[in-house]
VOVO-875647 format. One record per residue: residue number from 1; residue in three letters; x, y, z of N, C-alpha, C in turn. Coordinates in Angstrom, 3 decimals, decimal comma. Layout:
<sites>
  rodren  vexvex      n.c1      n.c2      n.c3     ca.c1     ca.c2     ca.c3      c.c1      c.c2      c.c3
     NUM     ALA         X         Y         Z         X         Y         Z         X         Y         Z
...
</sites>
This chain:
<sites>
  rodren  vexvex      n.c1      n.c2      n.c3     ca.c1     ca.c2     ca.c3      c.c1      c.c2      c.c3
       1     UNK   260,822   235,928   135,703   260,369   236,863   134,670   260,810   238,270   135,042
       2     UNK   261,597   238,934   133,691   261,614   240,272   134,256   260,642   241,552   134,591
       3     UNK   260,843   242,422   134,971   260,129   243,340   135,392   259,480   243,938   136,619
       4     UNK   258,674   244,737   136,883   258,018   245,162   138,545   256,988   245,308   138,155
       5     UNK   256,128   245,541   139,938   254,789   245,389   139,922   254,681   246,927   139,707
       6     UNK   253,679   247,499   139,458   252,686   248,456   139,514   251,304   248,348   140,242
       7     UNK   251,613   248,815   141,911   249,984   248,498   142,794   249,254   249,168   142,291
       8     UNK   248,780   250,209   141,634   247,614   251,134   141,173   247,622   251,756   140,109
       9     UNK   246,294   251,750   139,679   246,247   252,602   138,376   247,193   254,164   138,454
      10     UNK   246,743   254,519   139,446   247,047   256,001   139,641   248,695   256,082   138,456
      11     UNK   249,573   254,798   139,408   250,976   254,996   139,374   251,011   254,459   137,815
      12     UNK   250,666   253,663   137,259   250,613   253,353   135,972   250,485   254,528   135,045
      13     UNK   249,250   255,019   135,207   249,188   256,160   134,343   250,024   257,635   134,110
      14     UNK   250,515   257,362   136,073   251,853   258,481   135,701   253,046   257,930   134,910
      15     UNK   253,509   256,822   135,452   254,186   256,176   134,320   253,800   256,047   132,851
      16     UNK   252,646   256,155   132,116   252,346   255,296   130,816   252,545   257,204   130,259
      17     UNK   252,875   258,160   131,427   252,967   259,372   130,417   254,275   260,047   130,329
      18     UNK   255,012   259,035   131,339   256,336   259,201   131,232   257,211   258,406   130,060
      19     UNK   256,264   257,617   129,433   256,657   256,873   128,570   257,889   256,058   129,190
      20     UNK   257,460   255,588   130,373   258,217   254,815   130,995   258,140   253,037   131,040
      21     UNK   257,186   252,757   130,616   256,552   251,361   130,560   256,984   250,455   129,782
      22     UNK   257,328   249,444   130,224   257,363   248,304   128,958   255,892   247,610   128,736
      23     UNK   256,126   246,748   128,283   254,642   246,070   127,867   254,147   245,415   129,108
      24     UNK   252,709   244,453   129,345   251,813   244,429   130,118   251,683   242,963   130,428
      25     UNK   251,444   242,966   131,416   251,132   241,246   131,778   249,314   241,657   133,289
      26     UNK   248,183   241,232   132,819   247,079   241,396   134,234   247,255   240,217   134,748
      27     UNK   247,336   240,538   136,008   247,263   239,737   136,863   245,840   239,579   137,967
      28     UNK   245,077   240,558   137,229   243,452   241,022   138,033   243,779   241,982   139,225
      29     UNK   245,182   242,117   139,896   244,433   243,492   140,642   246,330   244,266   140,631
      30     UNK   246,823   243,660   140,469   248,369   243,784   140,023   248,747   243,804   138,760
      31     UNK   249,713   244,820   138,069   250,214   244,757   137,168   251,664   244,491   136,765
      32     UNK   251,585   243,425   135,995   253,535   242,937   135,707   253,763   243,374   134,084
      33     UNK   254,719   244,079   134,624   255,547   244,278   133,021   256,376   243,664   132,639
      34     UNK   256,688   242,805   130,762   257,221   242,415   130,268   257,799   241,946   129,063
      35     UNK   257,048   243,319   128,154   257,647   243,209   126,905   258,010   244,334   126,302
      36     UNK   257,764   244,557   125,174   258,217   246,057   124,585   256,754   246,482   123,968
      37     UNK   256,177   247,811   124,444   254,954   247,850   123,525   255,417   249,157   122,315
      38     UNK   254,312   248,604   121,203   254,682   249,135   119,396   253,667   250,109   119,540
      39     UNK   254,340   251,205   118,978   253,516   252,574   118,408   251,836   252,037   118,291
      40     UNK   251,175   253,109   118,042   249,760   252,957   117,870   249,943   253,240   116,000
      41     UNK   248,384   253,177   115,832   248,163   253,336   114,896   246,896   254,508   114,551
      42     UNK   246,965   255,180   113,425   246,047   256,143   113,134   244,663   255,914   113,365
      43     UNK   244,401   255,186   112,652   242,115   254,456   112,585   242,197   254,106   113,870
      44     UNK   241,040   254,978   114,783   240,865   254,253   116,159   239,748   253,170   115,876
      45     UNK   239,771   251,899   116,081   238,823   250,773   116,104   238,222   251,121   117,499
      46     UNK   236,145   250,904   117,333   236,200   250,567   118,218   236,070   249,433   118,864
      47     UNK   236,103   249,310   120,631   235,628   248,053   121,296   234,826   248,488   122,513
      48     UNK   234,010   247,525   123,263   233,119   247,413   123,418   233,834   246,749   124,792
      49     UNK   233,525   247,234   126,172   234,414   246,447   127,296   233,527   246,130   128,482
      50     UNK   233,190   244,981   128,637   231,859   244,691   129,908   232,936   244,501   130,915
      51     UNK   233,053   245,007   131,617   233,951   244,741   132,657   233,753   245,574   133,840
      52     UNK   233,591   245,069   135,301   233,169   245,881   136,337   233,994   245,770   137,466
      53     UNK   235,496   245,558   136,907   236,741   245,599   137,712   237,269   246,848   137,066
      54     UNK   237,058   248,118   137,681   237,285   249,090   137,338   239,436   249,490   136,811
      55     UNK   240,323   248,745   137,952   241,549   248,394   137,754   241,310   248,095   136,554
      56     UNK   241,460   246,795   136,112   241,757   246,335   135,022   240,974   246,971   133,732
      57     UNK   239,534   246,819   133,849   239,291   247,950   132,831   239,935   249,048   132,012
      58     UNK   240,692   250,035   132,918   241,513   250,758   132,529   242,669   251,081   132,486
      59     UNK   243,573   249,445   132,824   244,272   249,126   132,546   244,507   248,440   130,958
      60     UNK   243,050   247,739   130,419   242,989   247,360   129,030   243,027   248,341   128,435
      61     UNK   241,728   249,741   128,639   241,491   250,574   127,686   242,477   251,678   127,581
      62     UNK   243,734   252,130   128,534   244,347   252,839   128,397   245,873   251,498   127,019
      63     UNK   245,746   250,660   127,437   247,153   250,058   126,775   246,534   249,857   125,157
      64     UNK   245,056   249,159   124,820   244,867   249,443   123,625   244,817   250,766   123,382
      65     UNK   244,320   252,014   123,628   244,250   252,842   122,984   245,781   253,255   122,804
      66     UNK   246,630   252,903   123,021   247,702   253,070   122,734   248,228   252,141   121,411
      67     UNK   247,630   251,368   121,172   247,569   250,699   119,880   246,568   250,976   118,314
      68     UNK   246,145   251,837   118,848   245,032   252,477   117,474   243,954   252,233   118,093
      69     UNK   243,051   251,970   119,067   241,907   251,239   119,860   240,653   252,060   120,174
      70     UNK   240,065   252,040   120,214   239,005   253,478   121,141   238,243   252,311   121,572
      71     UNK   238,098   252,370   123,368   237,631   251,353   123,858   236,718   251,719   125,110
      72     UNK   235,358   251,347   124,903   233,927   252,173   126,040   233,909   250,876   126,709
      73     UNK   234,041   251,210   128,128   233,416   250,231   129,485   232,686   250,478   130,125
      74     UNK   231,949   249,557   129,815   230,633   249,572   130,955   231,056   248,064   131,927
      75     UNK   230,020   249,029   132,890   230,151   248,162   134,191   229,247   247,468   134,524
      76     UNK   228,037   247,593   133,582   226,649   246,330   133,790   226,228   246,221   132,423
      77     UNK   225,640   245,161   132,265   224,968   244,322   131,398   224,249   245,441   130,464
      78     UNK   223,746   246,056   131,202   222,170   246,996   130,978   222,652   248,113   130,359
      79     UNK   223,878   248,199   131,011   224,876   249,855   129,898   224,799   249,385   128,441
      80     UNK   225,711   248,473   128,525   226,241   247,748   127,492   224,949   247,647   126,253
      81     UNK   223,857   247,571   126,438   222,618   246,883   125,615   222,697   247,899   124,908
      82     UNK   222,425   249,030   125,841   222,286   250,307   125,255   222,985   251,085   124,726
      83     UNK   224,210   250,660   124,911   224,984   251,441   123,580   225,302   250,231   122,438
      84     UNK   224,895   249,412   122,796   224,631   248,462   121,488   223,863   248,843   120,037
      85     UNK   222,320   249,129   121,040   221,106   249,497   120,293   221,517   250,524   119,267
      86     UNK   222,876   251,301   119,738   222,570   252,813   119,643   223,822   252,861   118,400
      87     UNK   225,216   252,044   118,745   225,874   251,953   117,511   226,823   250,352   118,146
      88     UNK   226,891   249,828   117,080   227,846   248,726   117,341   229,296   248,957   117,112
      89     UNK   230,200   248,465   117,976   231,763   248,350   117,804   232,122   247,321   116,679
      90     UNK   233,580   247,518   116,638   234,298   246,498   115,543   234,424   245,105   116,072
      91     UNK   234,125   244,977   118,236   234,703   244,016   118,943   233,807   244,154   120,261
      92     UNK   233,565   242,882   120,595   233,115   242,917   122,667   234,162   242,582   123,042
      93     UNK   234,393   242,817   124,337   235,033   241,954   125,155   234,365   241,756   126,200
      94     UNK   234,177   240,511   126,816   233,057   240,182   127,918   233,415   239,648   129,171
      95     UNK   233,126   240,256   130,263   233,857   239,398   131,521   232,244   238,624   131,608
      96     UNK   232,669   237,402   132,175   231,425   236,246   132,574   230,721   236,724   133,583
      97     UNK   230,823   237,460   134,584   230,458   237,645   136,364   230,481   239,158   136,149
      98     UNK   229,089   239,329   135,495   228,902   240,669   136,038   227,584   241,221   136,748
      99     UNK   227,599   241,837   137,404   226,844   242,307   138,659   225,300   242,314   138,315
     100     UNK   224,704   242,474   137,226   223,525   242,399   136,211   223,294   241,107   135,827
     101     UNK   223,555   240,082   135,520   223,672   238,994   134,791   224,983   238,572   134,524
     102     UNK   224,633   237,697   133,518   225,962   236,101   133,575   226,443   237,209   131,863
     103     UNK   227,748   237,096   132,011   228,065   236,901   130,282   227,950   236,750   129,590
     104     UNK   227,838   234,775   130,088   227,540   233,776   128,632   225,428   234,139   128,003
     105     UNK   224,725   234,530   129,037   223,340   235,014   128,244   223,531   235,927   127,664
     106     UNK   224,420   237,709   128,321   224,465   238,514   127,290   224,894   237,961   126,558
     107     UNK   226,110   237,343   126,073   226,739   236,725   124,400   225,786   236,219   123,436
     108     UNK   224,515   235,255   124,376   223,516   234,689   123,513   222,894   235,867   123,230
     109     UNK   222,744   236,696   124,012   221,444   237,595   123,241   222,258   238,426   122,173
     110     UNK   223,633   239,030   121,984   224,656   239,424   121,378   224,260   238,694   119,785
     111     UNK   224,492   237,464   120,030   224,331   236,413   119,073   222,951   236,802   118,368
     112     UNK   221,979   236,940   119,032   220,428   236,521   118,913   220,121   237,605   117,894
     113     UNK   220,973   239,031   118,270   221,035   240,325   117,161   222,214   240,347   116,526
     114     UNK   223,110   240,296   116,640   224,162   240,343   115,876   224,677   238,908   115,233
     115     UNK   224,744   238,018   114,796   225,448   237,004   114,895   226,995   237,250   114,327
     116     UNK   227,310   238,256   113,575   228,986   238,020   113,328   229,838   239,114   113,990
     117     UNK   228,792   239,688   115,135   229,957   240,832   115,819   230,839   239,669   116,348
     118     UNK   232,408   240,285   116,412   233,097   239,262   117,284   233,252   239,318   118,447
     119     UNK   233,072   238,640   119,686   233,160   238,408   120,594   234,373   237,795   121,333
     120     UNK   234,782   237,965   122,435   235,823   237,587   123,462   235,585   237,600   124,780
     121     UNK   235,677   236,326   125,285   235,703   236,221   126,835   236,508   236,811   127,525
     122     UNK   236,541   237,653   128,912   237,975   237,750   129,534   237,230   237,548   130,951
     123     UNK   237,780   236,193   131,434   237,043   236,087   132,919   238,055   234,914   133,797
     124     UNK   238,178   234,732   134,930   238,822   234,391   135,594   238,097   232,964   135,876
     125     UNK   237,227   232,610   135,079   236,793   231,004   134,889   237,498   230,409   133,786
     126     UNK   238,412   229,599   134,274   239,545   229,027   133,105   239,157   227,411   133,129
     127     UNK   238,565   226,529   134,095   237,884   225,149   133,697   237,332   225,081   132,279
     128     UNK   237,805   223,767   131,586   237,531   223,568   130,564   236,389   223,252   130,320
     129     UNK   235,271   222,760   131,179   233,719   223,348   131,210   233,764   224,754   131,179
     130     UNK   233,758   225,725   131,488   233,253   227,104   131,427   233,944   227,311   130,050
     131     UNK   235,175   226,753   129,880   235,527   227,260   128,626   234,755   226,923   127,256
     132     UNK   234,508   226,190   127,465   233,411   224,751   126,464   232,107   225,538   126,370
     133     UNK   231,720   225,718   127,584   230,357   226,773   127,646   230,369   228,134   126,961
     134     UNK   231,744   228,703   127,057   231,444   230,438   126,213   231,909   229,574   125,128
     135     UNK   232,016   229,295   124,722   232,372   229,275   123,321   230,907   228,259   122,644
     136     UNK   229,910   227,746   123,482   228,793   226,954   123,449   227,874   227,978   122,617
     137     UNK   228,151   229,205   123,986   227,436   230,577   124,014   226,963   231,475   122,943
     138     UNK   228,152   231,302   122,264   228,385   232,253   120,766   230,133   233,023   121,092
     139     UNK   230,503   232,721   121,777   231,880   233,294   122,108   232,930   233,253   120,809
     140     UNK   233,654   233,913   120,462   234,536   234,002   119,433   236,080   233,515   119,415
     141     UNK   236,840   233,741   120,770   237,536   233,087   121,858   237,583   233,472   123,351
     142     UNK   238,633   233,467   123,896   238,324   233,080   124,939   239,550   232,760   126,159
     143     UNK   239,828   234,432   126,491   241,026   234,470   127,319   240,748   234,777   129,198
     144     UNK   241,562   233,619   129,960   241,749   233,430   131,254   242,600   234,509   131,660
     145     UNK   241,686   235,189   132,982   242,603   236,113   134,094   243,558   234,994   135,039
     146     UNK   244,876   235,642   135,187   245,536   236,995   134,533   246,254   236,342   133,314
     147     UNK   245,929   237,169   132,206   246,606   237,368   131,155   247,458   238,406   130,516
     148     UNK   248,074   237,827   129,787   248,832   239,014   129,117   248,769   240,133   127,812
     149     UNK   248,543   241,343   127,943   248,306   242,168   127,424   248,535   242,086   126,027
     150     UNK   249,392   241,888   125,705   250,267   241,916   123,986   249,134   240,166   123,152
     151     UNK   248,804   239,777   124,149   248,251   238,372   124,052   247,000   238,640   123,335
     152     UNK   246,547   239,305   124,517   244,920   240,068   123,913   245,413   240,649   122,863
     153     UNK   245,737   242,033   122,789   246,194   242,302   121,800   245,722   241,891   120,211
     154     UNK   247,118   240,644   119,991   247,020   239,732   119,215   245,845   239,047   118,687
     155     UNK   245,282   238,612   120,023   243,898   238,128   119,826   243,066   239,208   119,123
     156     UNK   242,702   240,107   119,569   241,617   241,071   118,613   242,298   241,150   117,153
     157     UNK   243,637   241,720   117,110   243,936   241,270   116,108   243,620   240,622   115,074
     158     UNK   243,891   239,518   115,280   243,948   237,825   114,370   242,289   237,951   114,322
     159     UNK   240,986   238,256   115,352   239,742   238,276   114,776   239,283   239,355   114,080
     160     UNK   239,928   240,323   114,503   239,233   241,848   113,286   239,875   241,297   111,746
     161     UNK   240,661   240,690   111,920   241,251   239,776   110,885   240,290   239,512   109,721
     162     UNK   239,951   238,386   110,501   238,979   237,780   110,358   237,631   237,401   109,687
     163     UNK   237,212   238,816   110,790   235,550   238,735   110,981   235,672   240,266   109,600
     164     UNK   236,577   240,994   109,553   236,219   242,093   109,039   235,915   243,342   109,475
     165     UNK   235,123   244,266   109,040   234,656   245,368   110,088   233,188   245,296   110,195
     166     UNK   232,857   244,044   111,059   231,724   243,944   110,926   230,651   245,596   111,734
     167     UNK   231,211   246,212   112,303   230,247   247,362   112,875   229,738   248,272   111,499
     168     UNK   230,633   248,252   110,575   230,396   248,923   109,237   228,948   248,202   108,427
     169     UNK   228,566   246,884   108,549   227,218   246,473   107,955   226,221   246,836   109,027
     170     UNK   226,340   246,863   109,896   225,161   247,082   111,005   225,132   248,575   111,063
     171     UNK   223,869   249,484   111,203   223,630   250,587   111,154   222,219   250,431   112,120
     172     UNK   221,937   251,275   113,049   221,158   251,239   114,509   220,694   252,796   114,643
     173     UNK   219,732   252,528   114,789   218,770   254,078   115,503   217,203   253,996   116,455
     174     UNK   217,789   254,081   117,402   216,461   253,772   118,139   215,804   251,732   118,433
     175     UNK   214,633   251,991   118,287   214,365   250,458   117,757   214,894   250,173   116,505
     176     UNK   215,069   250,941   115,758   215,514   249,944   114,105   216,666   249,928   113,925
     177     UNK   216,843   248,896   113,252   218,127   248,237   112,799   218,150   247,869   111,245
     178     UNK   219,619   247,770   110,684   219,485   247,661   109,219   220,965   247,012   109,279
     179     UNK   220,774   246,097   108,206   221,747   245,043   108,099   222,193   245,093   106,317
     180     UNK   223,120   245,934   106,098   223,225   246,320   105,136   224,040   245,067   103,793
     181     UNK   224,493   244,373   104,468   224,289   242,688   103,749   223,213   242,145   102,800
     182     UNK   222,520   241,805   103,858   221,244   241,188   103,139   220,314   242,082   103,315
     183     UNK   220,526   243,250   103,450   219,356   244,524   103,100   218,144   244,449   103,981
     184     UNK   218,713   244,015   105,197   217,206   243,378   105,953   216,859   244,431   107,041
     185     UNK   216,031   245,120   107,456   215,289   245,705   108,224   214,424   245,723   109,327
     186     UNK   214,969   246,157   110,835   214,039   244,881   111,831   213,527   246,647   112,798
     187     UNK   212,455   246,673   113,294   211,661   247,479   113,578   212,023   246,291   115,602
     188     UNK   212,764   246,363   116,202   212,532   245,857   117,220   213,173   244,149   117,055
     189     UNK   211,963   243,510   117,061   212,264   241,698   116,391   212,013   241,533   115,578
     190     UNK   210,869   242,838   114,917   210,127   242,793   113,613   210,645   242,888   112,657
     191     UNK   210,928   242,138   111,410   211,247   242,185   110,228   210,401   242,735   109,305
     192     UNK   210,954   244,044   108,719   209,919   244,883   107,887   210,439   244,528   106,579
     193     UNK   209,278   244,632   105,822   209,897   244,768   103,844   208,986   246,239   103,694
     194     UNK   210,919   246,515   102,873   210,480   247,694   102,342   210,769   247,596   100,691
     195     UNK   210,144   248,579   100,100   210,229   249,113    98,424   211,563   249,234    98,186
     196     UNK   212,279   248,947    97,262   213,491   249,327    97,180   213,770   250,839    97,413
     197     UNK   212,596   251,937    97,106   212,725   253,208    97,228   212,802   253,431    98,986
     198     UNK   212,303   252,937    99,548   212,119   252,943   100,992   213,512   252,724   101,792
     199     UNK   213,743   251,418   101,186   215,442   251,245   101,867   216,381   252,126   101,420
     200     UNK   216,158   252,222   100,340   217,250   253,597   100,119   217,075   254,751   100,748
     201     UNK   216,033   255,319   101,029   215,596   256,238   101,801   216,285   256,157   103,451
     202     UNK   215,859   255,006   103,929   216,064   254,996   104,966   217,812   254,748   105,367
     203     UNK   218,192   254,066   104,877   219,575   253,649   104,477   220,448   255,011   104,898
     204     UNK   219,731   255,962   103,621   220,436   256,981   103,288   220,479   258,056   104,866
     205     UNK   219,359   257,766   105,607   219,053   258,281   106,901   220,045   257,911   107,896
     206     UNK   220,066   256,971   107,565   220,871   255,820   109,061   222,571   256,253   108,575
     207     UNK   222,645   256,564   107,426   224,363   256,369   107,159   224,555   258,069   107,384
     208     UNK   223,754   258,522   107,819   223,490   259,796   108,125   223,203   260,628   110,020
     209     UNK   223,307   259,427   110,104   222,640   259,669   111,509   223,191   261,003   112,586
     210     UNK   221,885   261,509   113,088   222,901   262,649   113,552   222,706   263,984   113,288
     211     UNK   222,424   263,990   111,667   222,799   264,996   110,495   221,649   265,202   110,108
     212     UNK   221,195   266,800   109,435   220,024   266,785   109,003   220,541   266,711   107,127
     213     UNK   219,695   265,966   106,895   220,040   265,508   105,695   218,495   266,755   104,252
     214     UNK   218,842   266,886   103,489   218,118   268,163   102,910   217,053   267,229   101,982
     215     UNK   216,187   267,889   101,383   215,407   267,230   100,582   215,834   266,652    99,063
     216     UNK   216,733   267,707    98,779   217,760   267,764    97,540   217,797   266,685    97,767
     217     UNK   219,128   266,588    98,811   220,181   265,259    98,984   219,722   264,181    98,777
     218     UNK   218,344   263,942    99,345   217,781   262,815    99,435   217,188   262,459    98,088
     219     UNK   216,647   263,618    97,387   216,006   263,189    96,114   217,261   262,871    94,589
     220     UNK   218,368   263,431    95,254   219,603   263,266    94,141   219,672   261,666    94,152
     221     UNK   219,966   261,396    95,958   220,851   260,120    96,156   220,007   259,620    96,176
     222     UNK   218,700   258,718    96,532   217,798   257,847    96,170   216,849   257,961    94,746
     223     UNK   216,955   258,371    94,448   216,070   258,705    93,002   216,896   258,877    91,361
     224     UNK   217,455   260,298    91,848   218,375   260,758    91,095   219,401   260,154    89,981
     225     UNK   220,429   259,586    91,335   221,233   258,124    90,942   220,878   256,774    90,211
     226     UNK   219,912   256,686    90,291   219,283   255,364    89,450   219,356   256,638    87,920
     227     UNK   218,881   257,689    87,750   218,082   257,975    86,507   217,253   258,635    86,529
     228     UNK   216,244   258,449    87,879   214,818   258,244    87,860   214,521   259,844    88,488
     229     UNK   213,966   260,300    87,574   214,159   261,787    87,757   212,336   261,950    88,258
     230     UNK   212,574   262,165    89,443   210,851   262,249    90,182   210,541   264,016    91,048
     231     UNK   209,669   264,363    91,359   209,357   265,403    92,129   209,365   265,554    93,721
     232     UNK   209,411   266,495    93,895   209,531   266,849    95,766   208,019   265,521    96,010
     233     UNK   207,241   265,720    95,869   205,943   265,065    95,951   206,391   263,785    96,296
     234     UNK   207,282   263,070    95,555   207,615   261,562    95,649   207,920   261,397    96,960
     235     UNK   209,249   262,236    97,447   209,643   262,380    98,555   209,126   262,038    99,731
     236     UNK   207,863   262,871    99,949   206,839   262,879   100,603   205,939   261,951   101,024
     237     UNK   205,563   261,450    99,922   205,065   260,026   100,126   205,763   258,956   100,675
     238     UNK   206,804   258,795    99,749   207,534   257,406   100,287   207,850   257,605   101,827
     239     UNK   208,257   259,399   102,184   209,018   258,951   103,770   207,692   259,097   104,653
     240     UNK   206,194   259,282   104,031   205,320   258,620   105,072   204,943   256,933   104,808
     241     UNK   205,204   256,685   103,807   205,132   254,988   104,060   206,305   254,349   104,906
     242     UNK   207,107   254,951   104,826   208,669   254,502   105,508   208,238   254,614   106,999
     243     UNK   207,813   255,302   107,700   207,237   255,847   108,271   206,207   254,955   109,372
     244     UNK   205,164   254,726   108,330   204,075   254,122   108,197   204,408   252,097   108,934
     245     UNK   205,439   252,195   108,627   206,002   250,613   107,849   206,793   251,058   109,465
     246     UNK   207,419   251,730   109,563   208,639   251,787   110,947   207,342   251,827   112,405
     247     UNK   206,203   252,010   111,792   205,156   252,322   113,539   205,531   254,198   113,643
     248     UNK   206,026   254,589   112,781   206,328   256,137   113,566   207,271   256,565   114,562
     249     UNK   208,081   256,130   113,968   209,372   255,991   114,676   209,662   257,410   115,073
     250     UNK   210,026   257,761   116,669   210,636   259,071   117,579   211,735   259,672   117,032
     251     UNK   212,690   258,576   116,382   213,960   258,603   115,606   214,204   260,042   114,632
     252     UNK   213,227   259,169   113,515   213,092   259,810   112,377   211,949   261,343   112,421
     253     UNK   213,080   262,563   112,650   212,359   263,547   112,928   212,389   264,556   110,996
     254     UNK   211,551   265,175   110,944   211,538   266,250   110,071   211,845   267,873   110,324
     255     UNK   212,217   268,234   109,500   213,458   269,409   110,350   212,739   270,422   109,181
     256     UNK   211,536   271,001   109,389   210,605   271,976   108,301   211,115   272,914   107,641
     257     UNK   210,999   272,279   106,315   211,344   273,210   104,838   212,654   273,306   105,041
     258     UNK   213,426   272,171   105,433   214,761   271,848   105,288   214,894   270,223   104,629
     259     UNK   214,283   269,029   105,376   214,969   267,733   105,307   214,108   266,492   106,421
     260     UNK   215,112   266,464   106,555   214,832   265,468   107,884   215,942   265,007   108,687
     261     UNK   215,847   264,290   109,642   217,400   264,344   110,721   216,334   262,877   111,177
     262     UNK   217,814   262,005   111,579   217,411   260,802   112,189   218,536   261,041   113,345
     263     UNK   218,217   260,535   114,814   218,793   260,739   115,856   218,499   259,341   117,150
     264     UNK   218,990   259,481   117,841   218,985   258,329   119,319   217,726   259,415   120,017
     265     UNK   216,976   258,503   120,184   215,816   259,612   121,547   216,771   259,122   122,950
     266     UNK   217,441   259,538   123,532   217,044   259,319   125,030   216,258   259,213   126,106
</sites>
């Protein structure tokens, strides 16, 4: 096969700015080059990278982001949850053996809240038991170290394909979650029903997140838009039943004689 090794990140990255590189082959602590890699693309997708082989890590996240990619690694289980909670990617990628726990349980619990984020193995257990098992797991597929870069690639590819943009239906703040599909609302594990005025309300919060959103805004776009021409008063009420219905959520702050702002507590 043609090409040379690259022993360290260091030297890679001076190379990948010399635009000296051909395409990628991991080998888990060595890198072989051997193809031609294609321009990026504008929309950064993101992904989601459990991986606590710091080499290779940023050996993935520097070669996708060179493909249109925006790609966060964490190095334990426990990172990972938490920027889950907080916003979901377009993609995981999961090594099996990480220092916190096994893979294949995070994937189940992955599964247990998400069921159509897509998922990908990348672990150096290639037996067709372990393989049988992530994919048992909730796994989506399911690529053996060392592999080749353009491979993966492909692979996310062919599933964003797929699956869609699934991070675009899921919307996350704090404990709550909203599943903008089937309009469903979970306070933790808890499944809340809300008023149709309520989900819109809140909806309108979450697709907002971040931002202090005004009283106007809120009374145009949930009220307004139907027709339904109501008073500041309405307002008021509904976002203390919303409220009421969430336990009092830390999230959902009020920003006086302006609006309200929904945010991540740390």
């Amino acid at each position: 096969m043609s090409g040379f090794l690259v022993t360290s990140v260091e030297n890679y990255l001076h190379k990948l700015d010399a635009e000296e590189l051909p395409p990628h082959r991991i080998t888990g602590g060595s890198f072989i080059m051997n193809c031609t890699m294609e321009s990026g693309v504008n929309t950064m997708i993101t992904i989601y990278y459990i991986e606590d082989d710091e080499n290779i890590s940023h050996m993935v996240r520097e070669f996708l982001g060179r493909h249109g990619y925006s790609v966060s690694v964490f190095s334990t289980i426990a990172d990972a949850k938490q920027a889950l909670y907080k916003t979901l990617p377009a993609l995981a990628l999961i090594d099996w053996n990480m220092p916190d726990g096994s893979g294949s349980t995070f994937c189940q619990w992955i599964r247990s809240n998400w069921k159509e984020l897509p998922v990908i193995f990348i672990t150096v257990r290639g037996d067709s038991v372990d393989i049988v098992s992530g994919f048992q797991t909730g796994a989506d597929d399911y690529v053996v170290k060392p592999f080749e870069l353009e491979v993966l690639l492909s692979r996310i590819q062919a599933l964003l394909r797929r699956s869609g943009n699934v991070s675009a239906r899921y919307l996350s703040c704090g404990s709550i979650s909203l599943d903008k599909e089937k309009r469903r609302v979970c306070c933790g594990r808890e499944e809340i029903a809300l008023s149709p005025a309520e989900y819109q309300l809140l909806l309108c919060m979450m697709e907002n997140k971040g931002r202090i959103v005004t009283r106007q805004s809120l009374l145009e776009g949930v009220w307004d838009i139907h027709g339904s021409f109501v008073n500041d008063n309405t307002l008021t009420v509904t976002m203390k039943r919303l409220r009421e219905k969430l336990h009092q959520p830390t999230c959902l702050k009020t920003v006086r004689s302006v609006g309200y702002c929904m945010e991540d507590v740390s």
